[in-house]
One Martini backbone bead per residue (centre of mass of N, CA, C, O) as a GRO file, in nm:
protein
  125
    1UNK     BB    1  13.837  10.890  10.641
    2UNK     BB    2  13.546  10.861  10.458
    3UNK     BB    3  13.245  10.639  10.462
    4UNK     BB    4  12.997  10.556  10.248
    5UNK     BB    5  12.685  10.328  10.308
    6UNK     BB    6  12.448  10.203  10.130
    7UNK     BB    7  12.090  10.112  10.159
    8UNK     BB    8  11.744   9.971  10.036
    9UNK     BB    9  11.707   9.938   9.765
   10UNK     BB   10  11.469   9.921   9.464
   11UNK     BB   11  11.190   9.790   9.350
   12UNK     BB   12  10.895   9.952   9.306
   13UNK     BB   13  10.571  10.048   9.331
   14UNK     BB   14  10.353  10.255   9.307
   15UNK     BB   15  10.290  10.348   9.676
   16UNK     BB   16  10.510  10.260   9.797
   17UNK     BB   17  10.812  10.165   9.991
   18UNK     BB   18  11.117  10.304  10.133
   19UNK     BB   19  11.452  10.239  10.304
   20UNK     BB   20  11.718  10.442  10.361
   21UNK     BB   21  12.055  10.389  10.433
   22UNK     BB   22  12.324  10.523  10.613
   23UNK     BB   23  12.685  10.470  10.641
   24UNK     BB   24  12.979  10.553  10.865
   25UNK     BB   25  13.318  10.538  10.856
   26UNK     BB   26  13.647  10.612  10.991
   27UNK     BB   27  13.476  10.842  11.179
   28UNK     BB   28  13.318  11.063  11.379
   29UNK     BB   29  13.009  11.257  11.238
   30UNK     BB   30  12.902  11.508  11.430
   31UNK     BB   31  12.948  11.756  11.265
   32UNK     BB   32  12.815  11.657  11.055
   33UNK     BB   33  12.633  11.672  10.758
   34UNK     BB   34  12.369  11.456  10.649
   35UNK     BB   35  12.234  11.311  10.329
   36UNK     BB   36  12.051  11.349  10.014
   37UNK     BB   37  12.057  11.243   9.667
   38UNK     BB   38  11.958  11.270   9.366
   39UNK     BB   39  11.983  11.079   9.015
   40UNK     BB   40  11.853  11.098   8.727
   41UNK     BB   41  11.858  10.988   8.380
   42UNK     BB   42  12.000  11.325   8.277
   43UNK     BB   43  11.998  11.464   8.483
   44UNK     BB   44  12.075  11.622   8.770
   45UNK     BB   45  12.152  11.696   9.069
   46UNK     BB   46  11.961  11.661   9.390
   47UNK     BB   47  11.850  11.781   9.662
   48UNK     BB   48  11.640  11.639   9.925
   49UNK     BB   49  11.840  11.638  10.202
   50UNK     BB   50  11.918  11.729  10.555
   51UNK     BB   51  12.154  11.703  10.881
   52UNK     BB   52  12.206  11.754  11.215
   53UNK     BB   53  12.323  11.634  11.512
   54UNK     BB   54  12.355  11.871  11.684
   55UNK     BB   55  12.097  12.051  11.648
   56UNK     BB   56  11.872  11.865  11.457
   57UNK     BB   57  11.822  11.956  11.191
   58UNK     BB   58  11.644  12.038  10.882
   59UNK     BB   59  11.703  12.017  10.486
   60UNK     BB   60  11.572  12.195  10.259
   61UNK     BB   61  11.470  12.177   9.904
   62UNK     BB   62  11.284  12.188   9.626
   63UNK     BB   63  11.209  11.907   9.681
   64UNK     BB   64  10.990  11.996   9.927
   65UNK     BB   65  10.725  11.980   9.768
   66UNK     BB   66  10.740  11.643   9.657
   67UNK     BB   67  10.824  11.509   9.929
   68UNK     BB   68  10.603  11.627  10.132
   69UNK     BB   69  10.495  11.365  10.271
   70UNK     BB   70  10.724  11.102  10.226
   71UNK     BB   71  10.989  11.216  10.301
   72UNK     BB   72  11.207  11.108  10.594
   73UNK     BB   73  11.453  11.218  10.784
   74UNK     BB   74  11.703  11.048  11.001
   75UNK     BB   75  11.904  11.064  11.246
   76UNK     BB   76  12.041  10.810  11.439
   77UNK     BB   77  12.344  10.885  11.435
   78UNK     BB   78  12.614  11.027  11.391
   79UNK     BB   79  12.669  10.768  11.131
   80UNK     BB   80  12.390  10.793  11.038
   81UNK     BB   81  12.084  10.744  10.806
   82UNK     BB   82  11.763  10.801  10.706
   83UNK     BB   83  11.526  10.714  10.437
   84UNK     BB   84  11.160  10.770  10.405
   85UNK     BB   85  10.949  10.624  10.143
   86UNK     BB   86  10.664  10.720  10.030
   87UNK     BB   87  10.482  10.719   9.824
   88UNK     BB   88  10.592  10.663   9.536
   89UNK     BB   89  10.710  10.761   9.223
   90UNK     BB   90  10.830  10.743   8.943
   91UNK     BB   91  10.966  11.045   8.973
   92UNK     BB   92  11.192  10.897   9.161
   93UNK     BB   93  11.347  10.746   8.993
   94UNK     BB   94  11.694  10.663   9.120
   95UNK     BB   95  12.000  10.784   9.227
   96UNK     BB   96  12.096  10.751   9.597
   97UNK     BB   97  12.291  10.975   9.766
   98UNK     BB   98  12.514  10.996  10.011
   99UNK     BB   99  12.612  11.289  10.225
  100UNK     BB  100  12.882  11.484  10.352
  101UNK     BB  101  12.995  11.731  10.594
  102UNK     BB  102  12.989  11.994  10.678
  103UNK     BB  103  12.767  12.236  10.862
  104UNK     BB  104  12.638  12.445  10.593
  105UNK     BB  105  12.338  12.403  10.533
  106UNK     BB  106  12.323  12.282  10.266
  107UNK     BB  107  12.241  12.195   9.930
  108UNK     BB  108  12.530  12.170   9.779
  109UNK     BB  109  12.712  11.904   9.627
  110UNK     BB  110  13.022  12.094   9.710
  111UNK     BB  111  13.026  12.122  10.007
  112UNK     BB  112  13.035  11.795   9.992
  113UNK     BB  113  13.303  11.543  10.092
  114UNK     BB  114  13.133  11.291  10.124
  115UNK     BB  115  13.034  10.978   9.874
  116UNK     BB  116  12.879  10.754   9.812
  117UNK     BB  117  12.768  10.514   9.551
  118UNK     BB  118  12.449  10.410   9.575
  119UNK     BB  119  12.133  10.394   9.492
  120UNK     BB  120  11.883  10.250   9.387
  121UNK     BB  121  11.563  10.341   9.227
  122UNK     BB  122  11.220  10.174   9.129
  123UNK     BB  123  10.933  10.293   9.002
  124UNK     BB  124  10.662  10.127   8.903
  125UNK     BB  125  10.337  10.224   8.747
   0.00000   0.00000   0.00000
């Protein structure tokens, strides 16, 4: 079993920066494709952003034109990750789940198998 725990979150000015972290233990992930959804209050779940440690590839989804030049994920090792978020915008703000799962270089959260708790983000404007 896998467990994934984010850190990182919190309250932010518009302009602002954070920095999330997800970190994978139970068993070492380097096979797995790990990666970063958001989903703000009433919204539905939306794909950020993933990574495979073994290619080095980067997947991006819709959201990759509004947070391009932004938002930039980065596998630190096997079992890590983090996501460096520049200029935050209000409409940033979500719980940031971490994710894991097979390689499918997907972006839907249905392949992915296993889930953090999420972080907060609060971009105030």
């Amino acid at each position: 079993q896998v467990q994934l725990v984010e850190s990182g979150g919190g309250l932010v000015q518009a302009g602002g920066s954070l920095r999330l972290s997800c970190a994978a233990s139970g068993r070492t992930i380097s096979n797995f494709d790990m990666g970063w959804f958001r989903q703000a209050p009433g919204e539905e779940r939306e794909f950020v952003a993933a990574t495979s440690w073994r290619s080095g590839r980067t997947y991006e989804g819709s959201l990759a034109d509004s947070v391009k030049g932004r938002f930039t994920i980065s596998r630190l090792n096997a079992n890590m990750v983090s996501l460096q978020m520049n200029r935050l915008k209000p409409e940033d703000t979500a719980v940031y789940y971490c994710a894991a799962g097979s390689p499918r270089a997907s972006i839907a959260g249905h392949d992915y198998d296993y889930w953090g708790q999420g972080t907060q983000v609060t971009v105030s404007s």
